[in-house]
VOGU-3710 file (C-alpha; in Angstrom, 3 decimals, decimal comma):
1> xxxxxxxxxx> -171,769/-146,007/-27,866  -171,019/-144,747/-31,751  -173,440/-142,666/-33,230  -173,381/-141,983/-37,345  -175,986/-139,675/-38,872  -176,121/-139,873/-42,437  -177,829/-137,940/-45,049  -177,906/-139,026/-48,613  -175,647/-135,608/-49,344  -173,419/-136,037/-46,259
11> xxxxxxxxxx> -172,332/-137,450/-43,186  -173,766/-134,740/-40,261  -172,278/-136,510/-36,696  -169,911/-138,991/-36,050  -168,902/-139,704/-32,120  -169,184/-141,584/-29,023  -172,521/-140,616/-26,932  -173,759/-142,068/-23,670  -177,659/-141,888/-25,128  -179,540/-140,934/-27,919
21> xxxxxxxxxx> -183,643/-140,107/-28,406  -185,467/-140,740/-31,314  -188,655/-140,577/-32,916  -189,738/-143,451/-34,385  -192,677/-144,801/-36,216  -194,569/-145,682/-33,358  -193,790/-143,333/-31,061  -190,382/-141,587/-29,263  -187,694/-144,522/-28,351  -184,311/-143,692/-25,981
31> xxxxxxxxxx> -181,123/-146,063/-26,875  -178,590/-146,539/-23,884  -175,236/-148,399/-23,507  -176,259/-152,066/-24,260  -178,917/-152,025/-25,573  -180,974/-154,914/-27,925  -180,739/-154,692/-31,133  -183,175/-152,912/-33,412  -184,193/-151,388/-36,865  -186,815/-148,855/-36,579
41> xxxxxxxxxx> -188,483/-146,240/-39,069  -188,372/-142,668/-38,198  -191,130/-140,474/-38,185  -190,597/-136,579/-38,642  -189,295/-134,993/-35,434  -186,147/-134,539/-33,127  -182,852/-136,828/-33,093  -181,389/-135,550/-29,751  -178,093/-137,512/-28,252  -175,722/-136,482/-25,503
51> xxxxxxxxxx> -172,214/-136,237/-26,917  -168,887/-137,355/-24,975  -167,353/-134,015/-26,172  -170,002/-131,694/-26,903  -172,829/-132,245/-24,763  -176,542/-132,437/-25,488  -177,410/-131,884/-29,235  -180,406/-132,274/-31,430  -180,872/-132,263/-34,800  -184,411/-132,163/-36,468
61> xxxxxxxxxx> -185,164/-135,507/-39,484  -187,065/-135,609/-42,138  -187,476/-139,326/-41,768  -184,994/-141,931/-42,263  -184,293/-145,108/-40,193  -182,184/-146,106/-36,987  -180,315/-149,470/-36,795  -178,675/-150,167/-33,600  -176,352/-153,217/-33,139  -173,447/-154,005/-30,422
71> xxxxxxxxxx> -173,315/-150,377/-28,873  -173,121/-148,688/-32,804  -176,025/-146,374/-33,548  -176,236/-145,479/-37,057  -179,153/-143,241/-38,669  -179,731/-142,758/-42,221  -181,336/-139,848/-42,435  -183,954/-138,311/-45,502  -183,043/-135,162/-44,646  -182,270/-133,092/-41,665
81> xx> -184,345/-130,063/-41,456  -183,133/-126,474/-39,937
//
């Protein structure tokens, strides 16, 4: 799957990951390969995927909100804290 984070100053990761682990509005949500698609809010917390190259990363959100459509992941961000 593609995976964009994007903050309204910058673009922070662009790359293929096998999952990603969010927290949205309503309570933590994994995405794998294939999965349905979805827009969600974000609530504050952790953003953590698995990179191809790279390995497991987080990254800690303001906010924001996840849209995920025909394996492409793509997070807009508030702001990424830390």
């Amino acid at each position: 799957m593609q995976l964009e984070i994007i903050t309204p100053d910058k673009k922070v990761f662009e790359g293929e990951v096998s999952e990603a682990s969010f927290p949205g509005a309503s309570g933590s949500f994994q995405v794998l390969n294939n999965h349905a698609p979805i827009v969600s809010a974000l609530a504050k917390g952790a953003v953590s995927f698995t990179a191809k190259e790279g390995g497991k990363q987080s990254l800690i959100v303001e906010g924001g909100v996840v849209e995920v459509k025909n394996n492409v992941i793509v997070v807009l961000a508030e702001k990424i804290l830390g």
